[in-house]
GUBALUM-608795 format. One record per residue (C-alpha): residue in one letter; x, y, z. Coordinates in steps of 0.25 Angstrom, whole numbers, padded with zeros to 4 digits, always signed. Layout:
! GUBALUM-608795
AXYZ ...
END
This chain:
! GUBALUM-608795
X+0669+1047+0534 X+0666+1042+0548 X+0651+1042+0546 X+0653+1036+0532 X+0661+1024+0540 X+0649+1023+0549 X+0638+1021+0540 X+0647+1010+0530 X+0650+1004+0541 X+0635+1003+0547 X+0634+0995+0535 X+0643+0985+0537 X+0638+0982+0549 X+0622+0978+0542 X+0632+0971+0531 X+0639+0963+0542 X+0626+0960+0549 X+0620+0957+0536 X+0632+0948+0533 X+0633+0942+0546 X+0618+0936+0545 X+0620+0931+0530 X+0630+0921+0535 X+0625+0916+0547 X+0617+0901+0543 X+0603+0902+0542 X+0598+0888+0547 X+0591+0889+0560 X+0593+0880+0569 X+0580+0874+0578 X+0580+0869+0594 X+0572+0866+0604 X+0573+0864+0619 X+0563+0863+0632 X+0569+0873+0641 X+0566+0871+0655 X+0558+0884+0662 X+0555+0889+0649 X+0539+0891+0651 X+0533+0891+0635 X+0540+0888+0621 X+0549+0899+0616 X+0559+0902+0607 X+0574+0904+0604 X+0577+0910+0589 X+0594+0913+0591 X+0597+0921+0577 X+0609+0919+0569 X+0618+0927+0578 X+0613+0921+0591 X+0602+0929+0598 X+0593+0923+0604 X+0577+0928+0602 X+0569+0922+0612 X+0554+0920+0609 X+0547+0916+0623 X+0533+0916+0627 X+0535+0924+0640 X+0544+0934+0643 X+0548+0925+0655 X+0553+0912+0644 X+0561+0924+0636 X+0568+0927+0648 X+0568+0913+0652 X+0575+0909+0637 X+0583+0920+0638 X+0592+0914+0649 X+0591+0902+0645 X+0596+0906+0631 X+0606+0916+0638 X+0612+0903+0645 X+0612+0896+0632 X+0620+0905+0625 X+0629+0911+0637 X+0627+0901+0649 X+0642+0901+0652 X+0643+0917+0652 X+0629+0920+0661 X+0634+0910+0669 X+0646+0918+0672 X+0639+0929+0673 X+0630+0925+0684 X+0642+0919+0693 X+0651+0930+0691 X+0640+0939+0695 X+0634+0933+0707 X+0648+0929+0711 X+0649+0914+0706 X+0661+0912+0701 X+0667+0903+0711 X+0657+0893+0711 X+0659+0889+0697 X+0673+0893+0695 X+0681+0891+0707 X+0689+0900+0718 X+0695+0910+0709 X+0683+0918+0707 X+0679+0920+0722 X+0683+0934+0723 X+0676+0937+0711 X+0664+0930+0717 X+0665+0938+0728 X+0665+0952+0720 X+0654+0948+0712 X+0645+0946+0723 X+0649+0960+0729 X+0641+0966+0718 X+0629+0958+0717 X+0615+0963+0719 X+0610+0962+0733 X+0599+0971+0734 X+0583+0967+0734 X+0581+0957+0724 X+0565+0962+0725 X+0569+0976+0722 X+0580+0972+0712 X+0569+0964+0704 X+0559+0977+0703 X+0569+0985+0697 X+0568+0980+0685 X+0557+0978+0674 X+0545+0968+0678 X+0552+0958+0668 X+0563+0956+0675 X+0562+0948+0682 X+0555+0939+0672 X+0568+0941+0665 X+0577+0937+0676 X+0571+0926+0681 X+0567+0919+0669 X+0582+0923+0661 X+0588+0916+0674 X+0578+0904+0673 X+0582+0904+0658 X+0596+0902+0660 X+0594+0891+0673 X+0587+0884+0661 X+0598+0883+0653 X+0607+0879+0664 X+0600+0868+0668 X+0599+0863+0653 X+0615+0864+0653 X+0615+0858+0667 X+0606+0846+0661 X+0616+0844+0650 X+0606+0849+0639 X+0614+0860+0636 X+0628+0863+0634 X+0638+0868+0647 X+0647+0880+0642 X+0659+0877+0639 X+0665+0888+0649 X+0658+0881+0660 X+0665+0869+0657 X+0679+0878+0655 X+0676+0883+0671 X+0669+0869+0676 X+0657+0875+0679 X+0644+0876+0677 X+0632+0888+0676 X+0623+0889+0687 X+0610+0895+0690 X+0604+0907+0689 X+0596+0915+0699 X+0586+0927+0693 X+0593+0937+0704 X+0608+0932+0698 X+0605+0942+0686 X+0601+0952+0694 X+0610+0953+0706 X+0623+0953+0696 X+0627+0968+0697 X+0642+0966+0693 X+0640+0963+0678 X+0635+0977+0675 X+0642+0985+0686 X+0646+1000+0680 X+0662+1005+0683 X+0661+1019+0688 X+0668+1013+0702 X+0680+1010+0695 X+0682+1023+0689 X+0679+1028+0704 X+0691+1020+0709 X+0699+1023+0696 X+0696+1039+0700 X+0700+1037+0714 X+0714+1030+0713 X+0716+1039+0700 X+0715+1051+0708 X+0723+1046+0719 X+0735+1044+0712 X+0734+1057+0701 X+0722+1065+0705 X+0710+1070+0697 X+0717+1073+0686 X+0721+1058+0684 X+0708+1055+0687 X+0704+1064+0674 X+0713+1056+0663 X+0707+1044+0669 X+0693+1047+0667 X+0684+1057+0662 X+0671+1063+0668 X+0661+1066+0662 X+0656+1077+0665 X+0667+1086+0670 X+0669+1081+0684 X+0679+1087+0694 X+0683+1074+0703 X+0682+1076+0716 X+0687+1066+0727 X+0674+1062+0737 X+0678+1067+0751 X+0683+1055+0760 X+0690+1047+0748 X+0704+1046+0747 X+0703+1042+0732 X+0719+1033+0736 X+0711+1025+0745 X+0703+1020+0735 X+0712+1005+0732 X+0715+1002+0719 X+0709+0988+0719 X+0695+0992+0727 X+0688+0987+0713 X+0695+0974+0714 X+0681+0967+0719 X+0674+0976+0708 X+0680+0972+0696 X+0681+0956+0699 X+0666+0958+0702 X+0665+0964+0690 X+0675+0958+0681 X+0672+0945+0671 X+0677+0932+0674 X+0689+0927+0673 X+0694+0911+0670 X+0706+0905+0667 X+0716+0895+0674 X+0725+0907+0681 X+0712+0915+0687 X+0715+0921+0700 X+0706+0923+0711 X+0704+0939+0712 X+0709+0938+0726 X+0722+0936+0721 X+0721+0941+0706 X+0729+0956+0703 X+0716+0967+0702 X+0713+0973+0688 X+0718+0986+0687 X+0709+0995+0687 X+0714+1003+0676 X+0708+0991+0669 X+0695+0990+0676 X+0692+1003+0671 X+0697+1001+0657 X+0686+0987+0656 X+0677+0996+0663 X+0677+1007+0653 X+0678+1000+0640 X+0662+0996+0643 X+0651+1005+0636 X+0641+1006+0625 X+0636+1013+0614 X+0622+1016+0610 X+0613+1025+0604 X+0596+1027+0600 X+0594+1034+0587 X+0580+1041+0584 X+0571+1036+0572 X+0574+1049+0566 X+0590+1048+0565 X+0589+1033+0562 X+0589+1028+0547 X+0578+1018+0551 X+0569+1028+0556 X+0567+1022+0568 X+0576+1023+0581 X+0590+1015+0580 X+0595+1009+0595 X+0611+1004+0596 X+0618+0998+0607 X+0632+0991+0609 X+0635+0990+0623 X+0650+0989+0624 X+0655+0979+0636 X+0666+0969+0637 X+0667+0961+0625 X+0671+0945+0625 X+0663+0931+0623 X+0654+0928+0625 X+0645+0941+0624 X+0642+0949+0633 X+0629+0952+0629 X+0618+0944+0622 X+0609+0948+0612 X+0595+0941+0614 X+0580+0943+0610 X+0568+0940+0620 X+0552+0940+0615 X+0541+0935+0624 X+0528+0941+0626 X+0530+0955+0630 X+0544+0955+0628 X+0554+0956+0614 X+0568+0961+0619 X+0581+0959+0611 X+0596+0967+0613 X+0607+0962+0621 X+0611+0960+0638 X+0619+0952+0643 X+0617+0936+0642 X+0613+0936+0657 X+0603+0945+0659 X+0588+0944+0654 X+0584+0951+0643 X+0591+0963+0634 X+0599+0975+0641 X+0599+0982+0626 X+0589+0981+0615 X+0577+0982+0611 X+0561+0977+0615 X+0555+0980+0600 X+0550+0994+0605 X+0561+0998+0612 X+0575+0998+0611 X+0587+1002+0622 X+0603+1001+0622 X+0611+1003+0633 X+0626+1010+0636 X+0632+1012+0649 X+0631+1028+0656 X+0642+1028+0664 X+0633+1034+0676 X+0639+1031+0690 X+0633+1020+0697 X+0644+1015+0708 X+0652+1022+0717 X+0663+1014+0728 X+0663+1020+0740 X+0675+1019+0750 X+0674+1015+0766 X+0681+1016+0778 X+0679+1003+0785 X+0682+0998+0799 X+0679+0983+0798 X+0667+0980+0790 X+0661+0994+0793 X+0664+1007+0784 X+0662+1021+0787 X+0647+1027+0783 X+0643+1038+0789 X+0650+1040+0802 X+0650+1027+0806 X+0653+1013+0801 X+0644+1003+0792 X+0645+0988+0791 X+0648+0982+0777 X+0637+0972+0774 X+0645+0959+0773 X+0638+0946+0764 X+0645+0934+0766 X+0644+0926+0752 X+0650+0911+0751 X+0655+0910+0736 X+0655+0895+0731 X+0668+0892+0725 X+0669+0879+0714 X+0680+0870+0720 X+0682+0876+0734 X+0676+0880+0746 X+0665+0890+0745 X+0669+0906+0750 X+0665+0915+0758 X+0665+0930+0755 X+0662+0943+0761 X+0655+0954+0754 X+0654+0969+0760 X+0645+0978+0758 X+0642+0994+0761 X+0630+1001+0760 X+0635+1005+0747 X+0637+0992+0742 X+0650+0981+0740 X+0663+0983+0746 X+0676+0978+0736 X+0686+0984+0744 X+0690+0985+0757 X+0701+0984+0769 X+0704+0986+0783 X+0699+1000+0780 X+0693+1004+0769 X+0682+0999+0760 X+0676+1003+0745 X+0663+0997+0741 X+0653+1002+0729 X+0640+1006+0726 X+0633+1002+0715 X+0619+1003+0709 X+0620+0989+0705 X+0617+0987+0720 X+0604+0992+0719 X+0590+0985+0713 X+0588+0983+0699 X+0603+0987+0695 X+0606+0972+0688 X+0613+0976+0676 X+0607+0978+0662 X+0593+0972+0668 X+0586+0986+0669 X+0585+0983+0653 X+0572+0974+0659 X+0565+0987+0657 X+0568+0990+0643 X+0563+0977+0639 X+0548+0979+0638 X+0550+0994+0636 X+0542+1002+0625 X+0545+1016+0624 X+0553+1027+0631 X+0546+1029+0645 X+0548+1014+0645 X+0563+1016+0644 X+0563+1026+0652 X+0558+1018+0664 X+0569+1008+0661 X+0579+1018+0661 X+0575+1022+0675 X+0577+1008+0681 X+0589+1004+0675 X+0601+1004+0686 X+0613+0997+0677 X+0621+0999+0673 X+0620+1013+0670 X+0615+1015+0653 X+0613+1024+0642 X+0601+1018+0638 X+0596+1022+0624 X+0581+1020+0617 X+0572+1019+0606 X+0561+1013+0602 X+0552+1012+0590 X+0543+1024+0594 X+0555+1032+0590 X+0560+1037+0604 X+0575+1035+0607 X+0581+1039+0618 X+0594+1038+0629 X+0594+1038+0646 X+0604+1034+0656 X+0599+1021+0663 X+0606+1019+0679 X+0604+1019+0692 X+0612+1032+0696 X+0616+1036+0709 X+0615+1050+0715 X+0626+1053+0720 X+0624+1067+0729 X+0639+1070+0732 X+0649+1065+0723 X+0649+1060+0709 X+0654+1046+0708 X+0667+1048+0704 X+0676+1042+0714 X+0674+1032+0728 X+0666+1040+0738 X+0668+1037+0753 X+0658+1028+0757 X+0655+1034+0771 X+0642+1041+0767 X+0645+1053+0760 X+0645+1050+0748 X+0630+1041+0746 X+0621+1039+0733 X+0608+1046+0735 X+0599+1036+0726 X+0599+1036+0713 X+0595+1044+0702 X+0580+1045+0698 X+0573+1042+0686 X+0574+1053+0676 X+0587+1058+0683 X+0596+1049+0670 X+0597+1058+0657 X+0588+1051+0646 X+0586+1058+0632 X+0572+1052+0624 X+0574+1057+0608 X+0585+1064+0608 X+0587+1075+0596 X+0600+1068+0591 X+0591+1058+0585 X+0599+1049+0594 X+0605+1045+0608 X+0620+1037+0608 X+0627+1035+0621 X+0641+1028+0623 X+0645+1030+0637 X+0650+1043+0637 X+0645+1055+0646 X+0631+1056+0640 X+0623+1064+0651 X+0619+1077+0648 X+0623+1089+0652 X+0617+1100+0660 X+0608+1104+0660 X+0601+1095+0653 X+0606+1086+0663 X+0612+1088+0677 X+0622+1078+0674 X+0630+1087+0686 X+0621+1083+0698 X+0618+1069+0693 X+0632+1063+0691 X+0626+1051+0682 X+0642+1048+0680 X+0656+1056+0675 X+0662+1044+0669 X+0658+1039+0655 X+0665+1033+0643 X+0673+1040+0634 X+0665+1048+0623 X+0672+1041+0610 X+0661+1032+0607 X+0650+1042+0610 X+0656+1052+0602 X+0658+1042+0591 X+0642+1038+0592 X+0638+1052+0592 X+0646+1057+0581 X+0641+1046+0570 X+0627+1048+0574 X+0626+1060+0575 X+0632+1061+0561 X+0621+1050+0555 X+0607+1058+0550 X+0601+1044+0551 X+0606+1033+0558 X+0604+1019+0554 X+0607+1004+0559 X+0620+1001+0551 X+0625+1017+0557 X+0623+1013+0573 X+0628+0999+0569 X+0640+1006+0564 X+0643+1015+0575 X+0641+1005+0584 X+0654+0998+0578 X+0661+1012+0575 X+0674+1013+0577 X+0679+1028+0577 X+0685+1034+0591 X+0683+1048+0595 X+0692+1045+0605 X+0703+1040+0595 X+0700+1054+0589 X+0702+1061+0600 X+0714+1054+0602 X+0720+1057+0587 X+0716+1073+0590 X+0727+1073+0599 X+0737+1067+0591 X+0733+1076+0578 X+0745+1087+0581 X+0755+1076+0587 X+0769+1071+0579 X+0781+1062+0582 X+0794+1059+0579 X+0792+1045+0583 X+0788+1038+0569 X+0779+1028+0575 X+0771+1040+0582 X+0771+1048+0569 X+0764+1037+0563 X+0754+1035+0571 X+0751+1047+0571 X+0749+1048+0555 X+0739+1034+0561 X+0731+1041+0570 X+0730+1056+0565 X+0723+1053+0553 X+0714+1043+0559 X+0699+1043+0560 X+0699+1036+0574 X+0691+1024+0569 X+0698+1011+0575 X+0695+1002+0566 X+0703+0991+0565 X+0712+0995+0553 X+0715+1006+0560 X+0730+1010+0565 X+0727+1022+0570 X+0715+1016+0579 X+0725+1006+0584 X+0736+1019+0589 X+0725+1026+0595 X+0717+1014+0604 X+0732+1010+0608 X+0737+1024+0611 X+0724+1030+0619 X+0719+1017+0626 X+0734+1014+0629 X+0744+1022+0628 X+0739+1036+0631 X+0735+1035+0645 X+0749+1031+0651 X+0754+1044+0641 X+0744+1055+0647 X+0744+1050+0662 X+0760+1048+0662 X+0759+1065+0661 X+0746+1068+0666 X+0742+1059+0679 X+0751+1055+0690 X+0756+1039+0689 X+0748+1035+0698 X+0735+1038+0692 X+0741+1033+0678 X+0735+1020+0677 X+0722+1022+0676 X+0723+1033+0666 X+0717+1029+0653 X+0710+1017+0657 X+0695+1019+0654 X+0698+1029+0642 X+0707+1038+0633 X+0697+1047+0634 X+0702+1056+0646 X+0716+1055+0639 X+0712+1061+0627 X+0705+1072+0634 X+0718+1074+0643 X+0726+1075+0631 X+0716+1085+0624 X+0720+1094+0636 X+0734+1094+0633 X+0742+1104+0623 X+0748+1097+0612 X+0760+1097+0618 X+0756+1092+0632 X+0750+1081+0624 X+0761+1077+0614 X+0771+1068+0623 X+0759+1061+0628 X+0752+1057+0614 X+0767+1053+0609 X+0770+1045+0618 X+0757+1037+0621 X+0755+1037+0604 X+0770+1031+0606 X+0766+1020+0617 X+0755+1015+0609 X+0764+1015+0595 X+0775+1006+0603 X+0762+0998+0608 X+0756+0995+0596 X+0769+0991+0588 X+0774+0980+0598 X+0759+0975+0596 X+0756+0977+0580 X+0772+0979+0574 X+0779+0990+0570 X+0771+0994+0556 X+0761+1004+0562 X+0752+1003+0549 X+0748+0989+0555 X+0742+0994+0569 X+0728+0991+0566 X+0717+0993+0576 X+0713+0978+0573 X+0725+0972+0575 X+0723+0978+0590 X+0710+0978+0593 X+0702+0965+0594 X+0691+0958+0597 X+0693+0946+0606 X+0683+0939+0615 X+0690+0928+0624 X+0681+0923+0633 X+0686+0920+0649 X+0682+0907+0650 X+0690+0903+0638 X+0703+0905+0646 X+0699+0891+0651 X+0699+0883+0638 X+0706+0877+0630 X+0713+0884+0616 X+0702+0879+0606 X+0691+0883+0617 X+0696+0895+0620 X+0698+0899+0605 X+0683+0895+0603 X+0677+0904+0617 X+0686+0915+0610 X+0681+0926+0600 X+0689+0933+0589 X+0700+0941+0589 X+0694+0951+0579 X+0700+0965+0576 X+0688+0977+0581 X+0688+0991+0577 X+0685+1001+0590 X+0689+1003+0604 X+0683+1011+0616 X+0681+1023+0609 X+0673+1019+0598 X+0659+1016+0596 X+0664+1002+0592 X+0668+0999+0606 X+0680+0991+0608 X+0688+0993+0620 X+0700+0984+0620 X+0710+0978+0630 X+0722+0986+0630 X+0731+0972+0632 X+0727+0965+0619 X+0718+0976+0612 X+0707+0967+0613 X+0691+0974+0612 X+0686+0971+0626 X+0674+0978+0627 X+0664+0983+0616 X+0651+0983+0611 X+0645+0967+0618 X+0632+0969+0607 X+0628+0979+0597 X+0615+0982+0593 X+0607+0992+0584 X+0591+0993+0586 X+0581+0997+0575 X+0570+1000+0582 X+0558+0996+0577 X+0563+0987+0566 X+0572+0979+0577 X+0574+0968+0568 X+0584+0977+0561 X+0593+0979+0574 X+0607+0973+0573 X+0615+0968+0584 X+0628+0961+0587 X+0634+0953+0599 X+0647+0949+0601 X+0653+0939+0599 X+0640+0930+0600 X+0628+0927+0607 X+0632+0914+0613 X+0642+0911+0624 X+0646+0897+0618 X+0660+0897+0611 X+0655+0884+0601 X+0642+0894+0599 X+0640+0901+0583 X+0636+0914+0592 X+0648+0912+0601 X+0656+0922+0590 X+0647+0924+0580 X+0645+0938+0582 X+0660+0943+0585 X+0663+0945+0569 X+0651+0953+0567 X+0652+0962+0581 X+0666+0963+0578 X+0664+0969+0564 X+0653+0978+0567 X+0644+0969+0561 X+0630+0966+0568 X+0617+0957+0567 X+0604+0958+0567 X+0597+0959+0580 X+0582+0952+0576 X+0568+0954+0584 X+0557+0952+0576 X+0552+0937+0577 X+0554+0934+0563 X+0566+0942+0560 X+0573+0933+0570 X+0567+0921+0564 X+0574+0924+0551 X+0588+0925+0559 X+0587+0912+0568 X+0599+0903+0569 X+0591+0895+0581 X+0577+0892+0585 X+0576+0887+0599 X+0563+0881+0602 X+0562+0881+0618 X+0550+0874+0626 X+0548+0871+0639 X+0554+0859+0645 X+0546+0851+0655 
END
């Protein structure tokens, strides 16, 4: 029945996409401009759902129109980017963001730039330079009045500024990976309930017995050491109340790791023989935080020697995802370890290292601050990189491989550009530093293939897992060498599908036990799901990946309802939900009661129940925040009877939550009416009702959570999605113009814009649009034609 749903609704999906371009106007509408710095005439065709395929000369003009048309399309949002990044908040928006400013500069590349440069692909720096170039153009035509200012900058009075090559690349904080949360999370867990705590907080993967480092006192470790972290790391924030994070209450960190876990991916490579096309299928949809504008933008680049199209994110050159007309590549996060926070005794502005004491380095940075005076601040640093805590006498800092050269996130796709086959890859996949991927392949030779992509540390004596004394016993040794990263190239399934979970093999095919790649990974739900279906498909087509991208069946859910199978109650309300959820399939589709009593029970209810027996209260609030999964497993543990009171009264919590939010008729409790789809932008905190209502998108009901692959993670205040899949994509290789795709909401960044929303309807529904790349195909679907010159 499941499979049956799939291929039906596979489809629907080529129905809605067909749907969606017979309604869309045909008239095309021609420009033409002189752009300054452009070197030859070139071209602009943006099809009917926005994207924007760029026809230069040279590959330095595609870059080159690449920023510039990024800036057109999202000037206000890269904008934003860039100064959060570098640490440039205050000078356009005021005092408040200071300590932001401050955190944000602790994190910033200042290594080499010579050295940062060679690690990537000789077209880098083509791309970078000419991208930054592209997007200085624009600005000076908004600057000259020729175009028009964004209306966020004139909600925040301000005004973009320009960009320098290195900006791109010195930003670190955008694409930082979490693992030091969880090592903080495991440290003050285990000091207030031990280990076992530590176990129904998180999983590892493989079985790992956790063992404290020698010199840490896991209750020294302060609750807030991530303060400066997270503000570096966090979006920014508007709105007449805003306090400086000098003085505003930290984020709990129970919710750091919740937003930190609710991002992954799903993709998977399927060989020409188990594709219904007979030729390898490709599909990605990176799952990230949701909102408007997106974050990600879809764009097409042809020169000479060049023809990319997929996805990145509307600051960066090129495509992080996609394909070059040979070959293709999708990307998922692989939760291997690349940070580590390491703890100090200080006297002064020296810690302890190896017998004696070290000076921090101390930069003295002056931040400009719109309407005040400009400020100083100090920045510290050990030899293991930025200190975020620290007083009379202790000190924590963290060490990244973001510090190192060539780690600028995403950009180590600069090698998958121009590759044409699998040795090609390979070398791409040896040079990449972040953050840490699945990378899969295929290309229209017929390979298809998987390998893990990151910058690994080796570390000799310990495994990651907690903060380590940073005295000097406990030092990377380098970093893993090329070929150490497991890669499979054809694999026998006929195909290779990773979703975050605990993927590396096992001995002794691997020696996953010395290596220590990484013990924490996402829960299994999604993976399992993908596996499941495709495994069960003899031939796989388009409309069958596009479908299980937008899947919404839960292992986990099914887990869940194993429990409940062989529990009763005299409590009417219970009974009745049990009669919901004992019969259901676990597919949270929107209609669905029982989908809303599970997401409700597990995600918010069942946590308090199984830690209020089994964890001491102190350790209680961070139980359950990253995932039911190490619930469920604790309660699979348990006899029946052992497990009974806790399922009662967790099911009952949730019961008496749901009817003060939906009423008292139980039959009415639809996922739909929960779980929603609502993107609000920050900026529009600072207009007016009609302005705000306009920067706004939806609300629309979504099917999904966490645990399906139809990622939809969801805020636990309001049920709102918060994090899911920011682009979808399906590759045909070798008949790319049949690929299909879908951004959401749109592909512009300007509320009064047709492709500010456009796209919302069609991602929300699991619909999806095609993604063109020959020359004429695209011809056929132009909405505009921009004629560009070079101005004088």
């Amino acid at each position: 029945m499941g499979m049956l749903k799939g291929l039906v609704a596979g489809a629907a999906v080529l129905l809605g996409a067909s749907a969606a371009h017979a309604e869309v106007t045909t008239a095309v509408r021609q420009e033409a401009a002189p752009v300054r710095g452009l070197s030859q005439p070139a071209e602009i065709i943006v099809d009917r759902w926005g994207v924007p395929h760029i026809y230069a000369a040279n590959t330095r003009d595609a870059f080159f129109l690449q920023g510039w048309n990024a800036a057109r399309d999202r000037l206000w949002q890269i904008d934003l980017w860039r100064k959060r990044g570098l640490g440039r908040l205050s000078a356009s928006l005021g005092p408040a963001y200071v300590a932001q400013d401050r955190a944000a500069r602790l994190f910033l590349y200042r290594g080499d730039m010579a050295a940062e440069w060679a690690s990537y692909d000789p077209i880098g720096r083509e791309a970078v330079e000419a991208f930054a170039a592209g997007v200085n153009a624009y600005v000076g035509e908004v600057r000259a009045g020729q175009r028009p200012l964004p209306v966020e900058f004139k909600l925040t009075k301000s005004q973009p500024e320009d960009w320098n090559p290195e900006d791109i690349l010195r930003i670190r904080s955008h694409a930082l990976v979490s693992n030091v949360t969880s090592e903080v999370a495991r440290a003050l867990t285990v000091c207030a309930g031990g280990p076992e705590a530590d176990a129904l907080r998180r999983k590892l993967e493989p079985a790992r017995k956790l063992v404290m480092p020698k010199g840490l006192d896991p209750c020294s470790v302060p609750a807030n050491v991530l303060n400066d972290y997270v503000l570096a790391t966090d979006p920014v924030s508007f709105g007449p109340l805003i306090k400086s994070a000098e003085t505003e209450a930290p984020k709990p960190l129970a919710q750091v790791i919740d937003e930190r876990a609710a991002e992954g991916s799903n993709n998977w490579t399927i060989a020409a023989s188990r594709s219904a096309t007979g030729r390898p299928i490709l599909a990605n949809d990176p799952h990230r935080p949701v909102g408007a504008p997106a974050l990600r933008y879809i764009a097409h680049l042809d020169a000479p020697g060049l023809s990319i199209i997929g996805a990145g994110e509307p600051a960066l050159p090129g495509v992080s995802f996609g394909h070059n007309g040979t070959t293709a590549f999708g990307i998922t996060i692989n939760y291997v370890d690349q940070e580590d926070l390491y703890a100090y005794e200080v006297r002064g502005n020296a810690y302890r290292y190896k017998g004696g004491f070290e000076p921090m380095r101390t930069v003295s940075e002056t931040i400009e601050v719109k309407g005040g005076a400009p400020q100083t601040v100090e920045l510290r640093f050990t030899r293991h990189g930025p200190v975020i805590w620290q007083d009379a006498t202790r000190a924590f800092a963290i060490r990244t491989v973001w510090n190192e050269p060539g780690l600028a996130g995403y950009f180590g796709s600069s090698r998958m550009w121009r590759a044409k086959d699998w040795n090609d890859f390979q070398t791409a996949r040896d040079k990449w530093g972040a953050p840490p991927l699945n990378l899969v392949y295929a290309d229209t030779k017929g390979d298809i293939g998987w390998a893990v992509a990151a910058r690994t540390p080796v570390r000799p004596n310990w495994d990651g897992l907690t903060p380590v004394p940073g005295d000097g016993r406990y030092e990377w040794a380098g970093f893993r060498k090329d070929g150490e990263l497991p890669v499979v190239k054809n694999p026998a399934a006929g195909f290779f599908a990773t979703a975050n979970a605990m993927n590396i093999p096992a001995e002794p095919e691997y020696p996953r036990a010395e290596r220590k790649l990484g013990f924490e990974w996402a829960d299994p739900s999604r993976s399992i799901r993908i596996h499941e279906v495709l495994n069960g498909l003899p031939k796989i087509s388009l409309g069958d990946s596009m479908a299980l991208q937008t899947d919404s069946v839960s292992p986990q859910a099914r887990r869940g309802v194993a429990l409940l199978q062989s529990l009763t109650s005299t409590d009417p309300d219970v009974a009745k939900a049990l009669t919901y959820l004992k019969s259901w399939n676990g597919d949270e589709a929107t209609d669905s009661v029982a989908a809303s009593l599970y997401e409700t029970w597990a995600v918010k209810h069942l946590g308090a129940a199984v830690s209020a027996v089994a964890a001491k209260e102190a350790a209680r609030p961070l139980i359950g925040a990253s995932s039911p999964d190490p619930l469920l497993t604790w309660l699979e543990g348990q006899s029946p009877d052992a497990r009974t009171p806790v399922l009662q009264a967790s099911l009952k919590a949730a019961i008496v939550e749901l009817k003060g939010r939906l009423g008292p008729d139980m039959s009415t409790w639809t996922w739909g009416r929960l779980h929603h789809a609502r993107f609000v932008p920050a900026a529009a905190g600072l207009a007016d009702p009609q302005l705000a209502a306009q920067m706004s998108v939806g609300p629309q009901q979504v099917p999904g959570s966490s645990s399906t692959p139809r990622a939809a993670t969801w805020n636990p205040s309001d049920f709102r999605q918060t994090s899911g899949a920011s682009v979808r994509l399906v590759l045909d290789v070798g008949a790319w113009d049949n690929s299909m795709a879908i951004n959401t909401p749109g592909q512009s960044g300007d509320p009064m814009s047709v492709h500010y929303r456009d796209l919302f309807p069609l991602w929300a529904s699991g619909a999806y649009v095609p993604l063109r790349f020959s020359r004429g195909a695209v011809e056929g679907d132009a909405g505009v034609v921009m004629k560009l010159t070079p101005a004088p």
